[in-house]
N, C-alpha and C positions, 0 to 999 in steps of 0.2 A: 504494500500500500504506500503509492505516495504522491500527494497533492499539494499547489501550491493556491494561497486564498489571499483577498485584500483583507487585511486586518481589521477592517472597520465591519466586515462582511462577516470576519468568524466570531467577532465579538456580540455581532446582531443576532448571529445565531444561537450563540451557547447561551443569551439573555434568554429567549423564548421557552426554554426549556428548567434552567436553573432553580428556578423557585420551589422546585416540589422534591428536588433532590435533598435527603436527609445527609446530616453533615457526620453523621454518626452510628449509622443505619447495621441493624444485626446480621445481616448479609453483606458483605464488603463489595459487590458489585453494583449495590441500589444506591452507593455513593459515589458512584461512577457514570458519566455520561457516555452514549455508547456513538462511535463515527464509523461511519460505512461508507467509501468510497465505490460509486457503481450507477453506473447510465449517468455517466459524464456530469454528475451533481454530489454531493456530499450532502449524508442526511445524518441529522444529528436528534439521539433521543434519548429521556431521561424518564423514569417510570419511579416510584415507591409500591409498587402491587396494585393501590387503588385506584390510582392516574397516571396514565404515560403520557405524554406529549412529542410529539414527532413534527420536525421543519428540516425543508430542503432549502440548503444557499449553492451559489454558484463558485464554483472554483477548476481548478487547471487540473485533471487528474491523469497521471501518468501510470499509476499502475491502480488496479481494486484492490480490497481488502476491506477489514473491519476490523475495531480492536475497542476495547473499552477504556476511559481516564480518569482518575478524580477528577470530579465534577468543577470543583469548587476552585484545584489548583490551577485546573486548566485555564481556566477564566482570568485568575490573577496574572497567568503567567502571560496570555496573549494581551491582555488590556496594558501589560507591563513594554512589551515588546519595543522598540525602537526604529523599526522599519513599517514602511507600508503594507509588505508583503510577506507571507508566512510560508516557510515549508515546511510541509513535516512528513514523516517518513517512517514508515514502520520496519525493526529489525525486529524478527523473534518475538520476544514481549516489550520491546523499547523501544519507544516514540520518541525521534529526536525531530526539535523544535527550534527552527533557526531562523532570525530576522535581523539584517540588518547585523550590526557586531555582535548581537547574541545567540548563540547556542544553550538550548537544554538539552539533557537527556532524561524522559520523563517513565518510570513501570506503569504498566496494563495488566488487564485484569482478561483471560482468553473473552471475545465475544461471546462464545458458547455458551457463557456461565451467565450472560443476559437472560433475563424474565423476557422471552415473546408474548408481547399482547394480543391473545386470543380474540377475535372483534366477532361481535354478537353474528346470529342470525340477522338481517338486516331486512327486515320484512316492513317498517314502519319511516317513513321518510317525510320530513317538515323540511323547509326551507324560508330562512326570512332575511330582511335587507341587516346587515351586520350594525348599521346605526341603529332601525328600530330595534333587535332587539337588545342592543344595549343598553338602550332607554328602557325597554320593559324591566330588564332585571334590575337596573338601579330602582326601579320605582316599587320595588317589591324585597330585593333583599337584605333591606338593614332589619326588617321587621322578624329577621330567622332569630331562631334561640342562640345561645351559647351555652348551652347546660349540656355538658356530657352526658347527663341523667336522661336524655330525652330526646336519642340520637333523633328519632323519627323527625322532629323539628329543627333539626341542625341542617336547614333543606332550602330547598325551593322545589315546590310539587306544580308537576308541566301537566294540564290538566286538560283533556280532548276535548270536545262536544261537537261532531258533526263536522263543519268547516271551522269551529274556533276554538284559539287557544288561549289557555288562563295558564299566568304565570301567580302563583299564591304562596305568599308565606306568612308564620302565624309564631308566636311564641309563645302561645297561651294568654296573653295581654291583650296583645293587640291579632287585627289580621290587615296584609297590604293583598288586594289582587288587582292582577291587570290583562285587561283579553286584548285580542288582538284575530279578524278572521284571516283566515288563512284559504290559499286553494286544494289543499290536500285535503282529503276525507280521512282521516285516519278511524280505521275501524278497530273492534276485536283487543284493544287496550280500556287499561282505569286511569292509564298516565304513569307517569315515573318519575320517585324522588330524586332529586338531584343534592348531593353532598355538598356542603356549604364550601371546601374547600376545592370541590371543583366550578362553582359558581365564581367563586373570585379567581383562578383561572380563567374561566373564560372571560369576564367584563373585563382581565387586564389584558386581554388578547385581542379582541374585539376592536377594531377600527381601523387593518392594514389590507380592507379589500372593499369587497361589493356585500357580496352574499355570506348567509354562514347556513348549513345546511346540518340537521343531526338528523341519526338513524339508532335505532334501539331496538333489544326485546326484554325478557324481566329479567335480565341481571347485568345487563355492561348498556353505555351510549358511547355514540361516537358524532362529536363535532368535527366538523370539515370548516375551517375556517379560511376563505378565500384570501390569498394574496395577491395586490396589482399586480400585475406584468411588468410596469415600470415601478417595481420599488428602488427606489433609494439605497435602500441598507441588503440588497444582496439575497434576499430571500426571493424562495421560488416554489413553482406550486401552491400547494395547502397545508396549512396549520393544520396536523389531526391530533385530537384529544380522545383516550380513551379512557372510561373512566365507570368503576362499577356504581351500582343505583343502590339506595336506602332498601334494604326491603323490608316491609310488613307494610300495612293499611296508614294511609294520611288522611288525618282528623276530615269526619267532613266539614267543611268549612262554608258551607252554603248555611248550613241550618243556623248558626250564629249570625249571619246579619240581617238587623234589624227589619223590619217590617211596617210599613205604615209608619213613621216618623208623622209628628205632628208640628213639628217645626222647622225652615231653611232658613240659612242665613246665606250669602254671599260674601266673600270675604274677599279683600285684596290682601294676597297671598302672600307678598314681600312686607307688605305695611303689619300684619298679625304677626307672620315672623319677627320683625324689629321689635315691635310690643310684647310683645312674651319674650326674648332671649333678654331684655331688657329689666323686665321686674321678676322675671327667674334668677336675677344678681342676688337676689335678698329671699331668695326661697329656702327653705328648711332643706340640709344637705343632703338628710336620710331619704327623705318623704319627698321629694321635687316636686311640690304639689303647688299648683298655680289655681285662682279660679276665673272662669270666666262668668261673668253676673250678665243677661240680657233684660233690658226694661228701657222701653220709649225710643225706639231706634237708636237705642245704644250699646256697644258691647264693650264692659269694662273687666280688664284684666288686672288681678290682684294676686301677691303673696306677702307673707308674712313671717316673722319667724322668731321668734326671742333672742337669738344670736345677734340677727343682723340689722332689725327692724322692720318696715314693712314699704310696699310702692302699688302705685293705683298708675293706669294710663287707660284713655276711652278711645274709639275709634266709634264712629259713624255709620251705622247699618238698617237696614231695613227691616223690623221686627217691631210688633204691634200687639205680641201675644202678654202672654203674664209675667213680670216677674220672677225668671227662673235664674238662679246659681247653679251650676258644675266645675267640680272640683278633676283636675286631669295632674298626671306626671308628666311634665312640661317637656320630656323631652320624648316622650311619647308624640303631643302634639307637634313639637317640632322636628321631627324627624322628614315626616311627610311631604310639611311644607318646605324644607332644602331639598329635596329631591324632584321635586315637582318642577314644570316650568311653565306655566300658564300663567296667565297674569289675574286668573281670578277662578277662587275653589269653594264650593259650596258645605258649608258644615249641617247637617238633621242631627235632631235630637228629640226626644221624645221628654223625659224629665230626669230630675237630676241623678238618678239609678238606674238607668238604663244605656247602654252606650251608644256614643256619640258616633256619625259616621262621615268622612269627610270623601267628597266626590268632584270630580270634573266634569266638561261635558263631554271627554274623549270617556275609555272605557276602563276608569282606575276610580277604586273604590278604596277606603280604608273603616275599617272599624277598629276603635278604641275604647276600653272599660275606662269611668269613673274611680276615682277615689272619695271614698267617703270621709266625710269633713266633721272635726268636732274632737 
């Protein structure tokens, strides 16, 4: 094996991959990124069992082969290098690494001893533009748990119906969803959890093409994440990510939102933002509890706290009904609205015990529980 690469090209590559490489790992190959030189491109891949990721960049190859490297070193050592241009060159198990006045000589690990990713039956295929779904998952996955106790919601659940799709997640507080139709029919599924640490793979991968396409069946998915043709940074083809699915049952999450709300407000979405991050400064550390008071087209946001003291600010709204207080975890509500980008979000609420729902007029829904006050 032996290829020569622009440095700024190997460095684009080993980035794509790196993240999910453990630095410490019980198997000394899963710390290891693996290069395969073969059909005139270099593909470089890094896997922990649960997720591999695979990208191809371009480079000058004079002979095939494959071999595996620490992951981690490799990276320091080309970002180190001194020249524009890399070669390197496989003897036996030693990769030697030359740029410019520098030489390494670096151990591998055989290729053989690489985890092949087994990729599903591929029976079920969605495709959508790599910006919209980007947008859908930020708009739904800060709402995942973080409780190891509750892998199930450690997710985001990709949810069918017919031509549409719901991207939902929930941590038992709150729930975010967001649909979106789609031209595929997907039949003969319930949907599939998606692992929260392959969610954040993907949104960090998301936006070096057009399209991003997955295919699953109930145990692995596979994203195809599309590359320009003219990239910049050396990459070539498709980003693929494989990656196993949650398994057991996700909460239904239709039956929790609300019903028949007896009250809307319209909100301007930045202006509430600034007013709650604002007198959340003086909110009780434990409890983040802010309220909001509606009466006489006004909505006043308050907290309070014996530590810090307390702050009032009103905003201006449309609301005619009774005098109702709700009491929310401030950052519950503000979650939403930084992720949003519309310039104006409808909040329903029924009374001060029942939860609140915050809506657009595209297809993003949020429900949030109360805190009770007193």
């Amino acid at each position: 094996m032996k290829f020569s690469i622009e440095k700024t090209t190997f460095v684009n590559g080993l980035q794509q991959v790196l993240s999910i490489v453990e630095q410490r790992a019980i198997i000394p190959v899963l710390s290891n990124v693996l290069l395969d030189c073969a059909d005139g491109r270099l593909k470089i891949t890094a896997t922990n069992l649960d997720i591999s990721i695979h990208c191809q960049v371009k480079a000058e190859i004079e002979s095939e082969g494959k071999i595996t490297l620490p992951a981690r070193k490799l990276a320091a050592i080309v970002r180190s290098l001194p020249g524009d241009t890399v070669v390197v060159e496989l003897v036996g198990t030693t990769v030697k690494i030359s740029s410019g006045r520098s030489n390494f000589q670096i151990m591998g690990l055989s290729a053989d001893d690489f985890p092949n990713a087994n990729e599903p039956n591929l029976l079920n295929k969605t495709q959508l533009q790599q910006a919209e779904m980007a947008k859908m998952l930020k708009n739904v996955s800060f709402a995942q748990s973080n409780d190891d106790n509750r892998f199930i919601l450690n997710s985001v659940y990709f949810c069918f119906d017919q031509n549409k799709l719901t991207f939902a997640a929930t941590d038992g507080r709150r729930l975010s969803l967001v649909s979106k139709e789609i031209a595929e029919n997907v039949e003969n599924t319930k949907g599939v959890i998606i692992p929260s640490k392959t969610i954040r793979e993907i949104e960090r991968l998301l936006g070096q093409g057009e399209d991003v396409s997955f295919l699953f069946d109930n145990r692995q998915i596979v994203f195809l994440i599309a590359v320009d043709k003219e990239n910049q940074d050396g990459l070539i083809g498709d980003i693929k990510v494989v990656s196993k699915i949650v398994e057991g049952n996700y909460p239904n999450f239709r039956q929790i939102i609300p019903q028949g709300a007896e009250n809307r407000v319209k909100l301007d979405r930045q202006l509430a933002l600034e007013c709650i991050q604002r007198v959340a400064i003086v909110a009780n550390d434990q409890k983040n509890l802010v309220k909001l008071h509606f009466e006489n087209n006004t909505l006043e946001i308050s907290a309070e706290s014996q530590e810090y003291g307390n702050a009032h600010e009103k905003i201006a709204v449309v609301y005619e009904g009774e005098p109702i207080e709700i009491a929310f975890n401030y950052v519950f509500i503000c979650d939403p609205l930084k992720v949003l980008t519309q310039d104006e979000v409808f909040f329903e609420f029924k009374d001060e015990l029942s939860a609140g729902v915050f809506k657009t007029l595209e297809d993003f829904l949020y429900v949030v529980m109360p805190l009770r006050m007193g």
